[in-house]
C-alpha positions as CSV (number, residue, x, y, z in Angstrom):
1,X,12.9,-5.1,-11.0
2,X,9.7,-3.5,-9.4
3,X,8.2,-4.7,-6.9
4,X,5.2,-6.1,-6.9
5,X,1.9,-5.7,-4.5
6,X,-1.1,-7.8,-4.3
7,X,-4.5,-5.5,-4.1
8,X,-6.2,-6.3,-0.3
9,X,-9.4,-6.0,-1.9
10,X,-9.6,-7.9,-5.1
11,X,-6.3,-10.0,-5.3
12,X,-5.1,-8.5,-7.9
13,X,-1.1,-8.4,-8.3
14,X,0.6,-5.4,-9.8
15,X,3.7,-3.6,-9.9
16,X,3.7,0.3,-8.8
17,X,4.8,1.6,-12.1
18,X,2.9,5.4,-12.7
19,X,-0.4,4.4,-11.0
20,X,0.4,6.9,-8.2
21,X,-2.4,9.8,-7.2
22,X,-2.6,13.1,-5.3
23,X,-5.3,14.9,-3.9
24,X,-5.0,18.3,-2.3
25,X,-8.2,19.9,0.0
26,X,-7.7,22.5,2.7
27,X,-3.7,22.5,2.3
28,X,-3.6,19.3,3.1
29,X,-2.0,16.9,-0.1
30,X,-2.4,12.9,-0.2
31,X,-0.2,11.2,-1.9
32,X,-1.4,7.2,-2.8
33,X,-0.8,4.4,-5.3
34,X,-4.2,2.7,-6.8
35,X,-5.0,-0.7,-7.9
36,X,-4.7,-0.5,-11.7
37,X,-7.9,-3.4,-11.6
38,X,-10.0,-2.4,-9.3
39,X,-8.9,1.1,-8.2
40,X,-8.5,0.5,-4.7
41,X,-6.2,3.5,-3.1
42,X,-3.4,2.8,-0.8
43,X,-1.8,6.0,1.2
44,X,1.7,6.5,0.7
45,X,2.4,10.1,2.3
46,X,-0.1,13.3,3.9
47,X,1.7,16.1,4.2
48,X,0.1,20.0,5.4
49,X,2.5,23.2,4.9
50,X,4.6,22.3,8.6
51,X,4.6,18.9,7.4
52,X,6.2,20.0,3.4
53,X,8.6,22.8,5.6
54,X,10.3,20.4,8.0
55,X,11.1,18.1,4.9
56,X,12.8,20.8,2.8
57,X,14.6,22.1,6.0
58,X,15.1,18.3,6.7
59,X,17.1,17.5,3.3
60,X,19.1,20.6,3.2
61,X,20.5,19.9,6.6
62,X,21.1,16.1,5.9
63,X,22.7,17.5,2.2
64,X,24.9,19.4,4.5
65,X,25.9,16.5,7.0
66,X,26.7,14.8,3.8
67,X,28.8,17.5,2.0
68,X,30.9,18.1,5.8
69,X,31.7,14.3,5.6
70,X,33.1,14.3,2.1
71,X,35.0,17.3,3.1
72,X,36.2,16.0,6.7
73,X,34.5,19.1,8.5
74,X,34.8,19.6,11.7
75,X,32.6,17.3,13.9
76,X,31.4,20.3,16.4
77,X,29.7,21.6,13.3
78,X,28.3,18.3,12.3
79,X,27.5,17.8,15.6
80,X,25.3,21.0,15.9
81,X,23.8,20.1,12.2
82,X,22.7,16.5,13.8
83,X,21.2,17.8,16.6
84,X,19.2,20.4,14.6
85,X,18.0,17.5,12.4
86,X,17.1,15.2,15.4
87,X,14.4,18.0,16.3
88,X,13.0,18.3,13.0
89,X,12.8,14.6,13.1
90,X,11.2,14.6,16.8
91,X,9.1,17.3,15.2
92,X,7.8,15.2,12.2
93,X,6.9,12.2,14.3
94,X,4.4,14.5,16.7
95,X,2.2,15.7,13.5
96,X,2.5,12.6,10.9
97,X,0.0,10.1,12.9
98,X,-3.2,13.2,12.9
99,X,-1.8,13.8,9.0
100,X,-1.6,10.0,8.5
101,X,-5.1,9.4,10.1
102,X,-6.7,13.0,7.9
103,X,-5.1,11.4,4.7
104,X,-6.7,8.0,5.0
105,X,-10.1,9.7,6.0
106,X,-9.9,12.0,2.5
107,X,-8.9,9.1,0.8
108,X,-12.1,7.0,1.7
109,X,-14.2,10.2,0.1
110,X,-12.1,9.8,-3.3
111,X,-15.0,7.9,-5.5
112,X,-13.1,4.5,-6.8
């Protein structure tokens, strides 16, 4: 069942189904869902190339963790793997609230 939102600005209740948006300026990429009534945008994701590079480094090492377990890998590797992920975590967390903060300002200049 998909969940449904109701629109801060009109009231309107919808599901987010394929009314999702992206806008890209400066290497910097927005990712939002929109009111289907009155086209009021809601930010889901900002990422910059650091920001896109930490996640792909982020799921291949969490695909590895994963593929250790199923196999019953040694825990020093995993160990090493876990730690390597916390920092990429740590890393993420510094740089998402100036991404977060650009994303919503370049969303406000999106004409409804």
């Amino acid at each position: 069942m998909d969940k449904i939102v109701i629109c801060d600005k009109c009231g309107h209740d919808f599901a987010i189904i394929d009314n999702f948006g992206e806008i890209s300026e400066d290497g910097i990429t927005v990712k939002y869902f929109y009111c289907p009534e009155c086209g009021a945008k809601y930010h889901i994701l900002t990422t910059n190339y650091e920001m896109r590079k930490l996640i792909d480094k982020r799921v291949a090492i969490q695909n590895k963790i994963a593929k250790m377990r199923e196999n019953q890998c040694p825990l020093v590797t995993a160990q090493k793997l876990e730690k390597e992920l916390n920092k990429l975590i740590s890393r993420q967390k510094k740089i998402m609230p100036g991404l977060k903060k650009r994303g919503e300002e370049m969303l406000k200049e999106v004409k409804q």
